[in-house]
C-alpha positions as CSV (number, residue, x, y, z in Angstrom):
1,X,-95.0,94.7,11.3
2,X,-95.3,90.9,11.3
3,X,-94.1,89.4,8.0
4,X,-96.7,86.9,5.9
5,X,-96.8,83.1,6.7
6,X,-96.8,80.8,4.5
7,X,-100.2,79.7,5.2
8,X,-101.7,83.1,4.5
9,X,-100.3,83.7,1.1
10,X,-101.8,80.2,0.3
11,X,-105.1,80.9,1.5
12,X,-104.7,84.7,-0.2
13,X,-103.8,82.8,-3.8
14,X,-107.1,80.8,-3.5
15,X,-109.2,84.2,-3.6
16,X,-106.3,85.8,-6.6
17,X,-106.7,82.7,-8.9
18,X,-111.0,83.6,-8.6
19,X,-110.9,86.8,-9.0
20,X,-108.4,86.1,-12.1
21,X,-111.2,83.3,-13.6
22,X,-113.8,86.4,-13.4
23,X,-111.9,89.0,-15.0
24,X,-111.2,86.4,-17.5
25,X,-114.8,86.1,-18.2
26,X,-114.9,89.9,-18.6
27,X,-112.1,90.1,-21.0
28,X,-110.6,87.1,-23.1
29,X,-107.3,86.4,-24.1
30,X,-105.5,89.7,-22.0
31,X,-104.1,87.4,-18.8
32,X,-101.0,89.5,-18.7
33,X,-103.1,92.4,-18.6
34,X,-105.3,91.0,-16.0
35,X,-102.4,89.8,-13.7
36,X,-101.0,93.4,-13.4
37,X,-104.7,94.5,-13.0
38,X,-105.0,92.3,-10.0
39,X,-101.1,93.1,-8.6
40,X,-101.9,97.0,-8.8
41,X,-105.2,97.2,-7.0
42,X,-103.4,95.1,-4.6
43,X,-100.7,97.7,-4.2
44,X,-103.4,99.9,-3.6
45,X,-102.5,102.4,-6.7
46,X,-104.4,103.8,-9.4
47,X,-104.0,102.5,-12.8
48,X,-104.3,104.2,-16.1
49,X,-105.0,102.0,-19.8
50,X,-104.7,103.2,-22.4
51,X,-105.7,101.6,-26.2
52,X,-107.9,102.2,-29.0
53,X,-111.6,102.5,-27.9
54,X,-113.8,99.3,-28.2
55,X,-111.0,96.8,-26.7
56,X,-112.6,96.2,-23.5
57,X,-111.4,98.7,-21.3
58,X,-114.5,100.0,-19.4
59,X,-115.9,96.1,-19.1
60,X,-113.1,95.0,-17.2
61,X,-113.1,97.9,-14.4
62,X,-116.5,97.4,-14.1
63,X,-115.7,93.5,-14.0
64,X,-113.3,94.0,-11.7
65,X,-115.9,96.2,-9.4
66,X,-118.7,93.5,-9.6
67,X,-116.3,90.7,-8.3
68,X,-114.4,92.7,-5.6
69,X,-118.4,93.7,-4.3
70,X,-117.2,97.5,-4.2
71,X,-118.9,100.6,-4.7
72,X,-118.0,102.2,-7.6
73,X,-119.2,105.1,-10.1
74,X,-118.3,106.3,-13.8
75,X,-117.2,109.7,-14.7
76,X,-117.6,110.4,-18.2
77,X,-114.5,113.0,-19.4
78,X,-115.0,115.4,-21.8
79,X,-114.3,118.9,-22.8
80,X,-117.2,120.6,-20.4
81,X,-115.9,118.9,-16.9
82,X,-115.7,121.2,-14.2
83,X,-113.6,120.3,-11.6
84,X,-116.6,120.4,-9.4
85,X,-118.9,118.0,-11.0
86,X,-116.0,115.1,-9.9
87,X,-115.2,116.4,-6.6
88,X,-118.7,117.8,-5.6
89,X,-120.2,121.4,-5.0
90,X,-121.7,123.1,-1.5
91,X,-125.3,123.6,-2.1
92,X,-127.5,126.2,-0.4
93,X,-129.7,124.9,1.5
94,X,-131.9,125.4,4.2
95,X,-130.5,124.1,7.6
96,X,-132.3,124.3,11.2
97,X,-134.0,128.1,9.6
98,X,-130.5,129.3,8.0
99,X,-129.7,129.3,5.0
100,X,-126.2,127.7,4.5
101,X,-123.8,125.4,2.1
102,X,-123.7,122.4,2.1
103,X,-121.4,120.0,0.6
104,X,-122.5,117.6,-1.8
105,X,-120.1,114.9,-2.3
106,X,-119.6,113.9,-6.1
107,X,-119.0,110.5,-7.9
108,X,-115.2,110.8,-6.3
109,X,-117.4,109.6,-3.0
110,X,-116.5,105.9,-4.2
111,X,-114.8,102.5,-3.7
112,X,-113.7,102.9,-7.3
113,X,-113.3,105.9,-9.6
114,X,-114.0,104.6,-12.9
115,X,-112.5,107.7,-15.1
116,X,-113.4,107.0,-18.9
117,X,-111.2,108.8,-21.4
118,X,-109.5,110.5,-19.0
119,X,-107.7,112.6,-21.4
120,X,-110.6,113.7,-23.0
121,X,-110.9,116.5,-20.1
122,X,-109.2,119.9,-20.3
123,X,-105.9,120.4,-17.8
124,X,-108.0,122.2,-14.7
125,X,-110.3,119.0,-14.7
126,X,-107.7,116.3,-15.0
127,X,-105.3,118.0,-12.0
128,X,-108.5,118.6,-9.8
129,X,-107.8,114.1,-9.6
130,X,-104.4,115.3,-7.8
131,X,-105.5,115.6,-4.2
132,X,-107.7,112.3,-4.6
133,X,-105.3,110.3,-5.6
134,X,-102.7,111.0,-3.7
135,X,-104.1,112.2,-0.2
136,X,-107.5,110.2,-0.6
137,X,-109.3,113.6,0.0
138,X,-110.6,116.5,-1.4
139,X,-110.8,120.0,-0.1
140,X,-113.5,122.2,-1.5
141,X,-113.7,126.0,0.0
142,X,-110.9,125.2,2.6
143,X,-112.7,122.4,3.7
144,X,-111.3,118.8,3.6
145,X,-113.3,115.5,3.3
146,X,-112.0,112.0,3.7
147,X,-112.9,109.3,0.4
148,X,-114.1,106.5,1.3
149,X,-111.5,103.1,2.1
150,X,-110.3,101.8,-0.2
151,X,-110.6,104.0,-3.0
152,X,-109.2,103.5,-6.5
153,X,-108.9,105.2,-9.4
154,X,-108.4,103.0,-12.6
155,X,-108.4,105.7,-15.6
156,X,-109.0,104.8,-19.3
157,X,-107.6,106.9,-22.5
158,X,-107.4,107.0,-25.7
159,X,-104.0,107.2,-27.7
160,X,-103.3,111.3,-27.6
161,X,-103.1,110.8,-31.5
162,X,-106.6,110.6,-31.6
163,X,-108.4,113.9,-32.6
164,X,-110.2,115.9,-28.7
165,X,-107.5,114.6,-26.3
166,X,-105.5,116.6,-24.0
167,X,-101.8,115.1,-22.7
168,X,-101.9,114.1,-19.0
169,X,-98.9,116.5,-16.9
170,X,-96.4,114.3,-15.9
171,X,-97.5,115.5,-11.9
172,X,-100.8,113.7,-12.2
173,X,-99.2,110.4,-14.7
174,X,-96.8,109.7,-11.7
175,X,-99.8,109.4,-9.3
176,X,-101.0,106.4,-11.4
177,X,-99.1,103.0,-9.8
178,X,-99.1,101.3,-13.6
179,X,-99.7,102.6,-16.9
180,X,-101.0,99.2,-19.0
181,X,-101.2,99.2,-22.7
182,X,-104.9,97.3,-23.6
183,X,-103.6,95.8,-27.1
184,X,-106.1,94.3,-29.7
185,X,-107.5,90.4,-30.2
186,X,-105.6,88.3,-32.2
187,X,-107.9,85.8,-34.1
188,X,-108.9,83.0,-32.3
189,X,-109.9,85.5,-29.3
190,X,-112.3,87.7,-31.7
191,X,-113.8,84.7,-32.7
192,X,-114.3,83.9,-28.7
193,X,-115.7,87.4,-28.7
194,X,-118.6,86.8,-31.5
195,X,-119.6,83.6,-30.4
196,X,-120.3,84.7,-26.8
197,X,-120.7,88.3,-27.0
198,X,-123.8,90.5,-28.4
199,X,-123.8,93.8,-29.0
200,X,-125.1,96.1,-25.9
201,X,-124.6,93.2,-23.3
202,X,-122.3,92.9,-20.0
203,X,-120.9,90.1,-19.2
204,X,-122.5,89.2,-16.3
205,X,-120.1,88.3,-12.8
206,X,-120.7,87.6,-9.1
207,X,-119.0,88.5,-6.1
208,X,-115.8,86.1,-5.7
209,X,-115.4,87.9,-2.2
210,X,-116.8,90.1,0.1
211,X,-115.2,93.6,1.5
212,X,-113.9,92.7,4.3
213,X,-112.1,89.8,2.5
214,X,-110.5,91.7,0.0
215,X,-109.3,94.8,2.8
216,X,-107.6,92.0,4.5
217,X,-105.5,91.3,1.1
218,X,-104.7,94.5,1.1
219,X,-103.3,94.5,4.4
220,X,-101.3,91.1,3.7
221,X,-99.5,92.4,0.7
222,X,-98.0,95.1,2.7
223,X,-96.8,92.1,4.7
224,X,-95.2,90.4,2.3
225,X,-90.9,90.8,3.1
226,X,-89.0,93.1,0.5
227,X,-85.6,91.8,1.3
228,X,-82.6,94.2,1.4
229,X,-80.8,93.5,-1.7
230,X,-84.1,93.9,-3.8
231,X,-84.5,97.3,-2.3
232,X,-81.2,98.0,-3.4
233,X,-82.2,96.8,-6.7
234,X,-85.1,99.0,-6.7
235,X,-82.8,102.1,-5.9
236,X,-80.5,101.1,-8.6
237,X,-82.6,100.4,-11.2
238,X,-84.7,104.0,-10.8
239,X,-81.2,106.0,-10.5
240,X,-80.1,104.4,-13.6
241,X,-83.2,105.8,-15.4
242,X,-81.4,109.3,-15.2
243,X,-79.3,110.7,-17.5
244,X,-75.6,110.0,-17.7
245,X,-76.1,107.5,-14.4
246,X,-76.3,104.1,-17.6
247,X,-75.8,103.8,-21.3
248,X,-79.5,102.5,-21.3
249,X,-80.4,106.5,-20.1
250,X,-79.2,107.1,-23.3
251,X,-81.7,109.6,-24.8
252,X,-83.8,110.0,-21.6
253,X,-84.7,113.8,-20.6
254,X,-86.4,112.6,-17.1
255,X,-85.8,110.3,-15.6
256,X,-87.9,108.4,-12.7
257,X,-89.2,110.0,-9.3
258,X,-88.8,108.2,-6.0
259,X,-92.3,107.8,-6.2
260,X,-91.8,105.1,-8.8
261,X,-89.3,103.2,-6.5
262,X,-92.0,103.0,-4.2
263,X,-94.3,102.0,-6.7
264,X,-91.4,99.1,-7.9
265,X,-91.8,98.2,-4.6
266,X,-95.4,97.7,-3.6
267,X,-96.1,95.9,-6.9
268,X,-93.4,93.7,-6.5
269,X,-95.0,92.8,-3.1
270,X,-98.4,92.0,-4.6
271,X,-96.4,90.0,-7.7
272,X,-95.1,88.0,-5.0
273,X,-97.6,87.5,-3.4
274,X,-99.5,86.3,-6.9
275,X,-97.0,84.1,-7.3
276,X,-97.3,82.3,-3.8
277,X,-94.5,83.8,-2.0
278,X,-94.0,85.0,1.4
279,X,-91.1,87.8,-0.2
280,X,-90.7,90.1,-3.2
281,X,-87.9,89.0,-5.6
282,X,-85.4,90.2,-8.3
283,X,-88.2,89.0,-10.9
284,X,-91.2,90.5,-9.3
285,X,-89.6,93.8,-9.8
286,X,-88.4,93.3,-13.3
287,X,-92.1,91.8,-13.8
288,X,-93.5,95.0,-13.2
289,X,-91.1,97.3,-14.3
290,X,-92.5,98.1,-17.4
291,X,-95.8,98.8,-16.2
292,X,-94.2,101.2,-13.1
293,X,-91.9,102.9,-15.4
294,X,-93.1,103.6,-19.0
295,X,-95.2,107.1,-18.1
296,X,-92.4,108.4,-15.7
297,X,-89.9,108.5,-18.0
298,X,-89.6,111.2,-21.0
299,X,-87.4,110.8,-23.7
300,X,-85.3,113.8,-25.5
301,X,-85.8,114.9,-29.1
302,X,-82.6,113.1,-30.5
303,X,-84.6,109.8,-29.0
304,X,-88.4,110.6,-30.9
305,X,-86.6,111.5,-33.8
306,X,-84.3,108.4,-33.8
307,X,-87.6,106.4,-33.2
308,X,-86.5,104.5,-29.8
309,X,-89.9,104.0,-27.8
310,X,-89.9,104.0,-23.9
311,X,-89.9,100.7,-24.0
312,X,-86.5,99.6,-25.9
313,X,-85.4,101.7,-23.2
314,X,-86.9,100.3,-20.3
315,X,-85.8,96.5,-21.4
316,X,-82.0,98.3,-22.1
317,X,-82.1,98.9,-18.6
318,X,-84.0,96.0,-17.0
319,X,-80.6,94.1,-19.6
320,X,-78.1,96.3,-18.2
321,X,-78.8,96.5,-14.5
322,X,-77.5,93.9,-12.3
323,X,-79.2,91.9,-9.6
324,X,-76.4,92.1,-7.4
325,X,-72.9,93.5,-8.1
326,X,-71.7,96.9,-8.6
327,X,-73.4,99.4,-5.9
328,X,-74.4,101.6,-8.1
329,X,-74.8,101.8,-11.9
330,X,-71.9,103.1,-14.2
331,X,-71.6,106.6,-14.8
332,X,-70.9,107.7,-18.2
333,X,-68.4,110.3,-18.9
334,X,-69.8,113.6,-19.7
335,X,-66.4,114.4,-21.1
336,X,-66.0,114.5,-25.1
């Protein structure tokens, strides 16, 4: 595979930066937010956000539909999901005289998945997402059918403290590229908010490029060059999530799947290629880390009950793992 020029990642930036301005129209004062928005659909991963309802989350995926010009369809969660009503059902019908089933595809037939309050939707609902998201395909009565390309599924939920939720299983969190964390406005942005908001309105986008655009950034993030010794980092940095392989694992039960080194790695493609760059750096990874790694890794007992959150953890071992050095991390003694 050819790597990115130089003159491709420019061009590429000029259609980022627009589809940044839009989603800042959507939702104010959240760029961080936005930027790892932008960086995971270019990875082409799912993303879940989670926050307190009312912050914004459903605007900007539907934002973020309007100005990519993509298909896209809302699926409700709650208690009474079948499986079936997001994947589709066969239907009896009448075909050429017989009487036979047909499939009828369901809102999974997208561009992008919108999944609001994801959690809100027993177990047997939330895994029948499993397929999708990771084969982009679902089989219904032994039969398979493609999704369409490219397909997405960006996931909202509510804090599992809230009263009606239902824990994701750490199967169908590790499918999810990023898990973002939608905080609330400070001030000056809810002020923003009232003086250009009303109650019951979208903000209203356009189009900052068309399909065929935006498949072609897709393509050109896989382009971008992941140099050796940030692979290395990569492998490092997700073996030293485990216990005893770091002090940092200190209190960590589970640690990170190679699935999450992929995902370090395709984000920090699309960081780079954010930031202008023909190659994925040392920061691009650790920019994304949190993001990648906060709901694949689950803490011990001693841990919750000490009050250390996933992230202390994740920055103890962002802190403790080199760039370059040691081949691999220290290994504690498991000696007493």
């Amino acid at each position: 595979m050819d790597h990115a020029t130089e003159t491709e990642v420019a061009d590429a930036a000029k259609h980022l930066r627009s589809l940044s301005g839009g989603l800042n129209q959507v939702l104010f004062g959240q760029q961080e937010l936005i930027d790892l928005i932008i960086a995971g659909v270019l990875a082409r991963g799912h993303i879940l956000l989670e926050g307190l309802p009312g912050l914004g989350k459903t605007e900007l995926v539907k934002g973020l539909s309007k100005l990519l010009h993509l298909d896209t369809k809302r699926v409700q969660f709650t208690p009474d999901l079948l499986p079936g009503d997001i994947t589709g059902n066969p239907v009896l019908q009448e075909v050429d005289g017989r009487r036979e089933f047909v499939f009828q595809p369901g809102p999974l037939f997208t561009n992008i998945v919108l999944a609001d309050e994801i959690n809100r939707a027993s177990p047997k609902t939330q895994s029948a997402l499993l397929e999708a998201m990771q084969e982009r395909r679902v089989t219904v009565l032994g039969k398979t059918h493609d999704l369409p390309k490219p397909f997405f599924v960006l996931a909202t939920q509510n804090p599992i403290e809230l009263e009606g939720t239902y824990p994701l299983p750490e199967a169908q969190l590790d499918r999810f590229l990023f898990k973002l964390e939608v905080t609330r406005n400070d001030v000056a942005t809810l002020q923003r908010i009232v003086s250009h908001r009303e109650l019951g309105t979208e903000p209203q986008v356009d189009p900052v490029m068309t399909t065929e655009t935006f498949n072609s950034l897709l393509e050109l993030t896989r382009r971008i060059f992941l140099p050796e010794v940030v692979a290395n980092y990569i492998a490092r940095l997700v073996d030293a999530s485990h216990p005893g392989q770091s002090a940092a694992a200190k209190g960590i039960r589970y640690g990170a799947s190679p699935r999450a080194a992929l995902a370090l790695a395709s984000g920090a493609k699309a960081h780079a290629l954010m930031q202008e760059r023909t190659n994925a750096s040392f920061e691009d990874v650790k920019a994304i880390a949190p993001a990648v790694l906060r709901h694949r890794i689950v803490l011990d007992y001693n841990a919750r009950v000490e009050g250390r959150a996933t992230g202390d953890i994740i920055r103890d071992l962002l802190d403790e793992v080199p760039f370059q050095g040691a081949a691999t991390p220290r290994v504690l003694s498991t000696k007493s």
